[in-house]
C-alpha positions as CSV (number, residue, x, y, z in Angstrom):
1,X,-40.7,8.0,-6.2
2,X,-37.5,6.1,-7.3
3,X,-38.1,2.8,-9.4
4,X,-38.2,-0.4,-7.6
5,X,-35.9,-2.8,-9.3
6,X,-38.0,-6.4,-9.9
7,X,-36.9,-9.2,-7.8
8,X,-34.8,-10.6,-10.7
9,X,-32.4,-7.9,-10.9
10,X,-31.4,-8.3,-7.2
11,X,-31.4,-11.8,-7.0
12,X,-29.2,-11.6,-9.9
13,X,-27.1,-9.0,-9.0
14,X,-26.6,-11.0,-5.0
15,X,-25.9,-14.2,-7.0
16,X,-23.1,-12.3,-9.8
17,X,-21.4,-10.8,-7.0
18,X,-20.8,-14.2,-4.6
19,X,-19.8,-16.0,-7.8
20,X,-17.1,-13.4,-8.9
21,X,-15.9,-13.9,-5.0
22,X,-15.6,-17.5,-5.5
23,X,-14.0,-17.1,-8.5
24,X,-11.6,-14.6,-7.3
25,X,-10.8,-17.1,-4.2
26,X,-10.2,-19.9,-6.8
27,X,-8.0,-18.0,-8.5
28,X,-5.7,-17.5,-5.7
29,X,-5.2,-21.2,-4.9
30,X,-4.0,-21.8,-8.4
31,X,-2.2,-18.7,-9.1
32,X,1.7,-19.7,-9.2
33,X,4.7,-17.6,-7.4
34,X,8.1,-17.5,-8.3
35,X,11.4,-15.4,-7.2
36,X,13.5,-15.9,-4.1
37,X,13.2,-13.6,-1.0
38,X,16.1,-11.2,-2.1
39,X,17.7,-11.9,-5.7
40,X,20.7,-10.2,-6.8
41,X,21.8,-9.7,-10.2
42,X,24.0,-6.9,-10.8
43,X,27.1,-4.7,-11.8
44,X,28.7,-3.0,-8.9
45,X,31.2,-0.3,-10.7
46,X,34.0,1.3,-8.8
47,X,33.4,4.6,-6.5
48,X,34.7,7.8,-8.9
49,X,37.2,10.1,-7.8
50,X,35.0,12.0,-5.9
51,X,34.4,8.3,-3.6
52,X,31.0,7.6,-5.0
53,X,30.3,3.7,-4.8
54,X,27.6,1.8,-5.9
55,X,26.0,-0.5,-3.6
56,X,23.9,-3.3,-2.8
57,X,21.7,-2.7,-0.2
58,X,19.1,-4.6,1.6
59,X,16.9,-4.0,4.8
60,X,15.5,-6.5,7.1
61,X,13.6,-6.5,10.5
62,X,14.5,-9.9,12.2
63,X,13.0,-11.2,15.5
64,X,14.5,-13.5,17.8
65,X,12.5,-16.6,18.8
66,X,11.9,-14.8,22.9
67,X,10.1,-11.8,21.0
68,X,8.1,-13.9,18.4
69,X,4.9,-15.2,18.4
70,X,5.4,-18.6,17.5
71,X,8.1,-21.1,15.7
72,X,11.5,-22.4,17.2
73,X,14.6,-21.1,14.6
74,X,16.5,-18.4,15.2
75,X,16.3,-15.7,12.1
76,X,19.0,-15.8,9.7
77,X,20.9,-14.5,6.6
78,X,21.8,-17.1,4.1
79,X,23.8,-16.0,0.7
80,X,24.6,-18.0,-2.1
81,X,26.8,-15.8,-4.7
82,X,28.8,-15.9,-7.5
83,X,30.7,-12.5,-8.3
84,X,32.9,-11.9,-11.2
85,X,35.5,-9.5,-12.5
86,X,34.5,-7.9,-16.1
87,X,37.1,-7.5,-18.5
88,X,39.8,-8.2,-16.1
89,X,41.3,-11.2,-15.0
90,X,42.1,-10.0,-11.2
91,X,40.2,-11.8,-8.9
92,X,37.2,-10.0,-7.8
93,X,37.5,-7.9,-4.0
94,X,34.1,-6.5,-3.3
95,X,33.3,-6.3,0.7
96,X,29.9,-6.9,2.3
97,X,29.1,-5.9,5.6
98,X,26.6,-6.3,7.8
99,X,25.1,-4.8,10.7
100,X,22.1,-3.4,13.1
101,X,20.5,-0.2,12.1
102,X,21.5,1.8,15.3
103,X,25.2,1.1,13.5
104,X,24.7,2.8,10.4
105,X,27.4,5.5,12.1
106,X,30.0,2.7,11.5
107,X,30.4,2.8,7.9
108,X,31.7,5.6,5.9
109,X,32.7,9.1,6.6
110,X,28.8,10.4,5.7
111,X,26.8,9.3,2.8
112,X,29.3,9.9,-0.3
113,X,31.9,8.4,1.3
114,X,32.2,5.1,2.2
115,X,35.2,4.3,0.4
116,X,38.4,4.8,1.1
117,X,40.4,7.0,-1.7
118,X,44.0,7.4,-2.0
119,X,43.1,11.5,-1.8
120,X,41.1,10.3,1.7
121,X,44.8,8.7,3.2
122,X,46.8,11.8,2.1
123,X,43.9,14.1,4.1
124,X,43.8,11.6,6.9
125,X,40.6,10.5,7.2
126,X,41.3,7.1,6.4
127,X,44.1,4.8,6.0
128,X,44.0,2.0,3.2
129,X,42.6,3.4,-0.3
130,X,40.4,1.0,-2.3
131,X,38.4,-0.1,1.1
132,X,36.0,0.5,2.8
133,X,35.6,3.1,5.1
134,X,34.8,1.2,9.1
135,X,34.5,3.3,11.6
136,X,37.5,2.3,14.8
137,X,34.8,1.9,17.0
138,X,34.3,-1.8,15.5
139,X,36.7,-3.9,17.8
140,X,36.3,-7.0,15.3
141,X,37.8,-10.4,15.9
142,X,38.1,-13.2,12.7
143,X,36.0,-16.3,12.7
144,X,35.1,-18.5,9.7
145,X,31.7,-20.8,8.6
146,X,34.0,-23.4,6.6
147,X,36.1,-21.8,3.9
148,X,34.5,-18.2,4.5
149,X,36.0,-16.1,6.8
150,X,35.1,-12.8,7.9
151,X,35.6,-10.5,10.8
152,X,32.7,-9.9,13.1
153,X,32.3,-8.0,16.7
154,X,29.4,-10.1,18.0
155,X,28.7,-7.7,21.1
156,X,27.8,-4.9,18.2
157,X,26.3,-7.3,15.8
158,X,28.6,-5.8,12.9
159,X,30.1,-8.6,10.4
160,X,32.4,-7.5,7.5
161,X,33.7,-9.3,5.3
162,X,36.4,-8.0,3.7
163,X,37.1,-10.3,1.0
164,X,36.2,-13.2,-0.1
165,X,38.2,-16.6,0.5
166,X,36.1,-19.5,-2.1
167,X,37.6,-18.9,-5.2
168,X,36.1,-20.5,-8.2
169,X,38.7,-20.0,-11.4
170,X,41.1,-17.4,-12.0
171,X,38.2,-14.0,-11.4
172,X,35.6,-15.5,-10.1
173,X,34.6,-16.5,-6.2
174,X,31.4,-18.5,-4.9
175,X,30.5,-17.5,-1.7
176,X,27.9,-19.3,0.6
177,X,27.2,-19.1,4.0
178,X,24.3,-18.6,7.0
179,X,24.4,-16.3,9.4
180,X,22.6,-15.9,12.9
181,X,20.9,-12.9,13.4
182,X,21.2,-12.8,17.4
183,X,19.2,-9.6,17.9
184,X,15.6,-8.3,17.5
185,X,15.9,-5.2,15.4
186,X,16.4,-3.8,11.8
187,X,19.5,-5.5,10.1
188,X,20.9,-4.0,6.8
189,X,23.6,-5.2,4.5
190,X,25.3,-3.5,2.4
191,X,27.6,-5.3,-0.6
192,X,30.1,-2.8,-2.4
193,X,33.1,-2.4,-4.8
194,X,35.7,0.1,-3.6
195,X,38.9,-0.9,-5.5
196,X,39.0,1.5,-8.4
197,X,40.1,-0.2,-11.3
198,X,37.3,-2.9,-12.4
199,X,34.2,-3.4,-12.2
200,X,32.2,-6.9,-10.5
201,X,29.3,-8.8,-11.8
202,X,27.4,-9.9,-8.6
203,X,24.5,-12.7,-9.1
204,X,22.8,-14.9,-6.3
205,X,20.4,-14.7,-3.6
206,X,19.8,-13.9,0.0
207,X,17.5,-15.6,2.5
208,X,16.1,-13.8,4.6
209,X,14.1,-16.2,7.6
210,X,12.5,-15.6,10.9
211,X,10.8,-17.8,13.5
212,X,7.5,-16.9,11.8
213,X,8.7,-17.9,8.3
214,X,10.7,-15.5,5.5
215,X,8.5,-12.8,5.5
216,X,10.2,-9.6,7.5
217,X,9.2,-8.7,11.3
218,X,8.7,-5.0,9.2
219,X,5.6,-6.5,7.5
220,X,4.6,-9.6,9.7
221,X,1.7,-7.5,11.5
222,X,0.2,-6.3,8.3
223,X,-1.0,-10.5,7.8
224,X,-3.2,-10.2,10.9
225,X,-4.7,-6.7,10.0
226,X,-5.7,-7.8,6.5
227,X,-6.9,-11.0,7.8
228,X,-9.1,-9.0,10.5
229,X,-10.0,-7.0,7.6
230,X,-11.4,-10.0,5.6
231,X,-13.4,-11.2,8.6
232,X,-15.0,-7.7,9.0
233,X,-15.7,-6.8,5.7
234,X,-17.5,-10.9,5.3
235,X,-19.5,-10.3,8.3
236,X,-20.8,-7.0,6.9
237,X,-21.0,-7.9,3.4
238,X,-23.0,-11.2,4.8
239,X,-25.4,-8.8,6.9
240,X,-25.5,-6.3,4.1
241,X,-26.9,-9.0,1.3
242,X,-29.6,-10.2,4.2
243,X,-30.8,-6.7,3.9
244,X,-30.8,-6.7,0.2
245,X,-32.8,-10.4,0.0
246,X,-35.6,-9.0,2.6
247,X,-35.9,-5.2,0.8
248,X,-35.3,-6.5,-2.6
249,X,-38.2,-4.6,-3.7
250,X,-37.3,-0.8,-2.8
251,X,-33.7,-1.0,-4.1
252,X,-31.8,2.2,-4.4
253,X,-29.2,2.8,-7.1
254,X,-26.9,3.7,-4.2
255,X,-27.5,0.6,-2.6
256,X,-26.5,-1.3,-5.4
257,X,-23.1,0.8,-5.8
258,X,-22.5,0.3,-1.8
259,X,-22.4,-3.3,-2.8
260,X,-20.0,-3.4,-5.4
261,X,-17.7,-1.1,-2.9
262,X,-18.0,-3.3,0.0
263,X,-17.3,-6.5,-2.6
264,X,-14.0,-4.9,-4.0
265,X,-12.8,-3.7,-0.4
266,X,-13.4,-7.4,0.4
267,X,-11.2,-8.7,-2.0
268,X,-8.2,-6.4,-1.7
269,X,-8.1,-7.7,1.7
270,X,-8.4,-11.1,0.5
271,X,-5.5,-10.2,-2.1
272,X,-3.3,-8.7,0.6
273,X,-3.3,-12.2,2.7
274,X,-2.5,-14.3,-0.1
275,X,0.1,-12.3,-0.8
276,X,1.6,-12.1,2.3
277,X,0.9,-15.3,3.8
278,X,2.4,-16.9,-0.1
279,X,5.5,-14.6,0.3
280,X,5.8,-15.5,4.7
281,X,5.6,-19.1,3.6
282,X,7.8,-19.7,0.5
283,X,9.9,-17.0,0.3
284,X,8.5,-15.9,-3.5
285,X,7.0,-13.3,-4.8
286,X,3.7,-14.1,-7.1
287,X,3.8,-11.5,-10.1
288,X,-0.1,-12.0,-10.4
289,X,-1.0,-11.6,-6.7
290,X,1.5,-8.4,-6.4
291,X,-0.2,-6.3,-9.7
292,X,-3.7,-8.2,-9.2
293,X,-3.1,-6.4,-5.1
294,X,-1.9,-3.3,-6.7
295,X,-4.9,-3.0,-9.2
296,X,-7.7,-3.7,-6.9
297,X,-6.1,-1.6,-4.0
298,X,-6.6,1.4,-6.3
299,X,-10.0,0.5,-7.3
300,X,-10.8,0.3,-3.7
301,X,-9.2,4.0,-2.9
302,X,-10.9,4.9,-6.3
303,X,-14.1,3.9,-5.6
304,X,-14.7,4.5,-1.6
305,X,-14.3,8.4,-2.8
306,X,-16.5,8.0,-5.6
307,X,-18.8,6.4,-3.6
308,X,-18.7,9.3,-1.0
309,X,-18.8,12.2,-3.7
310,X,-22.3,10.0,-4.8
311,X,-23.5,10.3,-1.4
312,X,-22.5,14.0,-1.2
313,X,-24.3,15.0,-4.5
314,X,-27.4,13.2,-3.4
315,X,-27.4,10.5,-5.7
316,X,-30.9,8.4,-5.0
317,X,-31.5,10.7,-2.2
318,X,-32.0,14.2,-3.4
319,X,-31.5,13.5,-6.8
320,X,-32.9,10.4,-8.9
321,X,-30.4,10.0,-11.5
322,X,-27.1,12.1,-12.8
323,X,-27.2,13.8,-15.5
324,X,-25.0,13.1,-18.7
325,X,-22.1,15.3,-18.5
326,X,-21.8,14.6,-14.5
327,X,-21.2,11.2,-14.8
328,X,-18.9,11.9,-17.6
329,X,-17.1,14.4,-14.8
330,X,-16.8,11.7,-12.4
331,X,-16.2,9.1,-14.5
332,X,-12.7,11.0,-16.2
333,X,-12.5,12.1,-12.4
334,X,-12.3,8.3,-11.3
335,X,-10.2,7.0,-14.0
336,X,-7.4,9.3,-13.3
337,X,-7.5,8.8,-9.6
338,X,-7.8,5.0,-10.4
339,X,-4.6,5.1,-13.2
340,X,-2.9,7.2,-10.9
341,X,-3.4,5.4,-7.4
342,X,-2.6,1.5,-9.3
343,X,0.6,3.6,-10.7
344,X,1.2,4.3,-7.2
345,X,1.2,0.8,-5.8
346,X,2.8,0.2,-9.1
347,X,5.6,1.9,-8.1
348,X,5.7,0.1,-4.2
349,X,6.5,-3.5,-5.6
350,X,8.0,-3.0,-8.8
351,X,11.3,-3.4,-6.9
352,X,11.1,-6.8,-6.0
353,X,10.8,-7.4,-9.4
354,X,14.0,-5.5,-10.4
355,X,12.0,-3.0,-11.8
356,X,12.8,0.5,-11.7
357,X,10.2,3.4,-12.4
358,X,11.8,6.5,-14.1
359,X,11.9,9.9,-12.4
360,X,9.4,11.2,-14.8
361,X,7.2,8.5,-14.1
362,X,7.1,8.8,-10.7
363,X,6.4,12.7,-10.5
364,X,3.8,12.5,-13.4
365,X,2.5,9.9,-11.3
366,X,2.4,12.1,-7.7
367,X,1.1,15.2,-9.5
368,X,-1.7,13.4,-10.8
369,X,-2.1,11.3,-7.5
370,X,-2.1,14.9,-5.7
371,X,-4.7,16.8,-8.0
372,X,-7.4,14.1,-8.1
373,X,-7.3,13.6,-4.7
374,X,-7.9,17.5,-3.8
375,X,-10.3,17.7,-6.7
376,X,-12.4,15.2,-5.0
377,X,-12.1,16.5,-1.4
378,X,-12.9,19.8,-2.7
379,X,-16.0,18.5,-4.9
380,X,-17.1,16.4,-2.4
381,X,-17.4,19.2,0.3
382,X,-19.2,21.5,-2.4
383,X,-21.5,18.9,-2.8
384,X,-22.0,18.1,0.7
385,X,-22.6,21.8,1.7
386,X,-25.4,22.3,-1.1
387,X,-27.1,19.2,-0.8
388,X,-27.4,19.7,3.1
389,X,-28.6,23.6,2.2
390,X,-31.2,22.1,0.1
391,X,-32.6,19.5,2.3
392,X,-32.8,22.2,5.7
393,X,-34.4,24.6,3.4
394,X,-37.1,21.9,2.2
395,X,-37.2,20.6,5.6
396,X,-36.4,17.1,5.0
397,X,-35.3,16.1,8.7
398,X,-34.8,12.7,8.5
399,X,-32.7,12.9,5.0
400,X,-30.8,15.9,6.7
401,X,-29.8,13.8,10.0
402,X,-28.1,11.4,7.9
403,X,-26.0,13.5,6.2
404,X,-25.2,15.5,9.7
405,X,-23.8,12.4,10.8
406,X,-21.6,11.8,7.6
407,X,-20.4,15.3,7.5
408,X,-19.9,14.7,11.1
409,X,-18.0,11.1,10.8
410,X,-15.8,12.6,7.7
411,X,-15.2,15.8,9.8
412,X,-13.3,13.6,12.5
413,X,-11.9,11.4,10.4
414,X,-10.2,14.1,8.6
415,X,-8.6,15.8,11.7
416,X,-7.3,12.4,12.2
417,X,-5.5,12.1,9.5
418,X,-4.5,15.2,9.2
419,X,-2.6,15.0,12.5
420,X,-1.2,11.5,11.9
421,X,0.2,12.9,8.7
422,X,2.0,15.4,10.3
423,X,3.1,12.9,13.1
424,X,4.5,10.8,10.8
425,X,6.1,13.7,8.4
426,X,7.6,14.7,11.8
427,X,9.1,10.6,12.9
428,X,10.2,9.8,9.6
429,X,11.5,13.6,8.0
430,X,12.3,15.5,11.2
431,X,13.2,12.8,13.9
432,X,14.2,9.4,11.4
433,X,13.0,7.5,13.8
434,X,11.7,5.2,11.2
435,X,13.7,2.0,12.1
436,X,13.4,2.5,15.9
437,X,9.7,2.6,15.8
438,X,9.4,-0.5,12.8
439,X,7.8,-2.7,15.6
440,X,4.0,-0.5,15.5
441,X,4.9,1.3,12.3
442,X,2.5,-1.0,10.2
443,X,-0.3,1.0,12.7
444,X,0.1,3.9,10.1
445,X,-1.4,2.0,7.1
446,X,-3.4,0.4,9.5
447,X,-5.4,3.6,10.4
448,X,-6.1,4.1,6.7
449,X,-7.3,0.5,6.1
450,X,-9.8,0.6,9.1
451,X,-10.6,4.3,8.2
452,X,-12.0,3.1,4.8
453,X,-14.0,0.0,6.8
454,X,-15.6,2.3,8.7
455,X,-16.8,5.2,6.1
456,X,-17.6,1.9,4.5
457,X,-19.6,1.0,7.5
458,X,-21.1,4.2,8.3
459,X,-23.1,5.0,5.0
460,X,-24.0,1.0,4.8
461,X,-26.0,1.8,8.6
462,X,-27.0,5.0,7.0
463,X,-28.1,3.9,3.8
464,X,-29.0,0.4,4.5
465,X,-32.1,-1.4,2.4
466,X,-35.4,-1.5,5.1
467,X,-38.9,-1.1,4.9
468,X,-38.9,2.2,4.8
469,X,-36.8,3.1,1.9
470,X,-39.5,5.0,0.0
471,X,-38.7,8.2,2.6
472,X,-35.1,8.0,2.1
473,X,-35.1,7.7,-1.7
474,X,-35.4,10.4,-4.3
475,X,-39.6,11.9,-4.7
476,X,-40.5,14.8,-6.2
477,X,-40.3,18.1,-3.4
478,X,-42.9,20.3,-3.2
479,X,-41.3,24.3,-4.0
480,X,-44.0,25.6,-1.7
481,X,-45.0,23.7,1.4
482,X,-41.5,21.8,1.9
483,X,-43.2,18.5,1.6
484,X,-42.2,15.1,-0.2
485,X,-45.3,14.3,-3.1
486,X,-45.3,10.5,-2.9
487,X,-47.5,8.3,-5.7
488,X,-46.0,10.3,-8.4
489,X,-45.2,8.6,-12.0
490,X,-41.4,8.1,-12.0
491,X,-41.6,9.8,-15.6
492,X,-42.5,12.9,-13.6
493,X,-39.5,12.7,-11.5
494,X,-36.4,12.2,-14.4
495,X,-33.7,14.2,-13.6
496,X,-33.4,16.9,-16.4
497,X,-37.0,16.6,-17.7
498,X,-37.2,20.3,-17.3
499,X,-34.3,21.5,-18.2
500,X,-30.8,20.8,-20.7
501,X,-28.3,22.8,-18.2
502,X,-26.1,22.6,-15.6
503,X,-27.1,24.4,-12.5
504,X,-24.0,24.4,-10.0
505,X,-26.1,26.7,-7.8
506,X,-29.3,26.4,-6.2
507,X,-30.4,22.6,-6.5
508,X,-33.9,21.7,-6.3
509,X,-34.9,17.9,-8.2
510,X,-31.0,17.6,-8.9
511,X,-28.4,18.8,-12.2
512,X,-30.6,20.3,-14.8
């Protein structure tokens, strides 16, 4: 029979877990943010002969006050900038535009050329070189906000500005205005040098605001999902550790590790609405709460497969303990899958830092994401297939109806995904129908967060502590009549007493 704990060890295991949460939630309150919504601080060089411009480019989903929730201001774009000529003293000319995404058509001939060249006038295709490339649709009209002036056709939401009229010395110009964003929708703006002969130092910010506060209608619904997320995974983490109090005495070893899951899923979630909610209300961005999101996000993802490749060896169940080189197999398993999936998240907010991951980076990064992940799926359903074989041929019915309904759960829950993956390979690849659909977008990442609550869920029900833990835990199996020998010394019972091998074949106690 498996060891029971003494009461000690889970008293002090419930009360180290609620007082890392309330350290972790103390932590949050103090932790400080800094950065403005969208920073700026860069060279925009001329476009090359073959009309190749750098740009600045920024994407926002803005919703008007009749299609938000709550709060009374209309969105809008401020920008305070300062741009500069280098190593010229011509005053700088870069234009900015901006526009709704259904616009995009508007600007440039195609992708690689949005400015105008003087090669482009001879050809025809457009008709001042050193500017940029606006399509005649645009029926544009001039209006100013104080001493800025730009052109803007308000019944197509497009502004341009094509120059700049607050000079500040001889090459440099400070420009600062607001901007009403009169539409519900995906805005982008695009900043850009097309005269050819110098290049402009760009530094300042934009604002970004909606009804709601700064945070963009792209990511608003992802606050309300992570804080439904925090309620859930509190309400079963508060029902789990009654469970653990009243069956304190038969603990199982995967009992213990369902905890510790359950606790770290909880905290992501709390991460994720500090985060957001800190970033909706100031307009920041906290470097701890972005790479403290990013770190326990991929311990979650690391350890809900872990915990599900436990469950599919048997851990506690069909087998008492793992034997040495396993857990060394899982653990180098884990780690990679955890570098690899933080790297990943890594790579999602380094951005708004002004960080940019290298190409080699990113690729190590995927191919290592890629081949932990099928190595699990494909250990797990090894696992799963011979620890179900084992317990039908011993005749352990009420171990083997547990794991029907987690191969059961995990066989749905795959097709799932499977077919949302190609759904959205198919809006986002095939169709680009990615802006268009921004509004229920945030229902993609949403399947996966609920998904993980309820595999979560599932073995927790499954595996939950109750007076009868004895007949779900590891006992020594008789080889002849099928039947589980209860009273036995646990010394009798160590996995690989018998043996000093790995036996990837026919299981009986476990890994020899």
């Amino acid at each position: 029979m498996a060891v029971s704990p003494p009461l000690a060890n889970a008293s002090s295991t419930t009360t180290t877990t609620l007082s890392l949460f309330l350290v972790l939630l103390l932590s949050l309150l103090l932790s400080p943010a800094f950065g403005e919504i969208r920073t700026i601080d860069t060279k925009l060089a001329p476009f090359a002969k073959t009309a190749n411009a750098e740009v600045a480019f920024l994407r926002y989903g803005a919703v008007t006050v009749g299609d938000s929730l709550y709060g009374s201001e209309e969105p809008s774009l401020s920008f305070n900038l300062r741009i500069t000529t280098i190593d010229s003293p011509t005053l700088p000319s870069p234009e900015m535009v901006l526009f709704r995404d259904h616009h995009v058509q508007y600007i440039g001939l195609d992708n690689n050329k949005l400015c105008c060249s003087a090669e482009m006038v001879k050809a025809g295709e457009c008709s001042e070189a050193g500017t940029l490339i606006v399509s005649k649709d645009v029926k544009p009209t001039e209006k100013s906000h104080g001493d800025d002036k730009f052109l803007v056709d308000e019944e197509e939401n497009f502004y341009y500005w094509p120059h700049f009229e607050e000079y500040e010395g001889n090459s440099t110009i400070h420009v600062t205005d607001t901007i009403p964003l009169n539409a519900t929708g995906i805005w982008y703006l695009v900043l850009i040098q097309c005269e050819d002969t110098y290049t402009v130092h760009v530094k300042g910010e934009f604002t970004w605001r909606n009804p709601t506060g700064y945070l963009s209608g792209v990511y608003f619904s992802y606050l309300p999902m992570y804080v439904s997320l925090v309620i859930l995974y509190l309400l079963a983490l508060i029902v789990w550790f009654y469970f653990v109090i009243r069956f304190r005495a038969n603990m199982m070893g995967l009992q213990h590790t369902i905890t510790f899951v359950v606790f770290v899923a909880l905290s992501e979630s709390v991460l994720e609405v500090s985060d957001y909610m800190d970033q909706n209300s100031t307009g920041g961005i906290s470097l701890y709460l972005t790479v403290a999101s990013a770190l326990v996000t991929g311990a979650k993802l690391t350890l809900a497969r872990t915990l599900i490749l436990l469950v599919a060896i048997g851990y506690s169940i069909s087998i008492p303990k793992l034997e040495l080189r396993i857990k060394a197999f899982i653990g180098v398993l884990s780690g990679l899958y955890f570098l690899a999936a933080a790297s990943s998240e890594y790579m999602q907010v380094a951005p708004q830092f002004g960080i940019r991951p290298g190409f080699t980076y990113i690729v190590a990064t995927t191919l290592i994401l890629s081949f932990t992940n099928c190595v699990f799926i494909a250990w797990i359903g090894i696992e799963m297939f011979r620890t179900i074989r084992q317990l039908y041929a011993k005749r352990l019915e009420e171990k083997l109806s547990l794991y029907k309904w987690i191969v059961g759960f995990l066989i749905v829950f795959i097709l799932v995904s499977v077919s949302l993956f190609l759904l959205e390979f198919g809006l986002v690849v095939i169709a680009n129908l990615k802006d268009e659909l921004w509004k229920v977008w945030w229902l993609f990442d949403a399947y996966w967060e609920y998904g993980y609550f309820l595999i979560a869920l599932m073995i927790a029900i499954l595996f939950r502590p109750n007076e009868n833990n004895d007949r779900y835990a590891y006992s020594a199996i008789d080889q002849y009549g099928g039947e589980e020998l209860d009273g036995l010394e646990d010394s009798d019972s160590e996995f690989g007493s018998n043996s000093d091998s790995i036996d990837f074949g026919d299981r009986d106690e476990g890994y020899d």
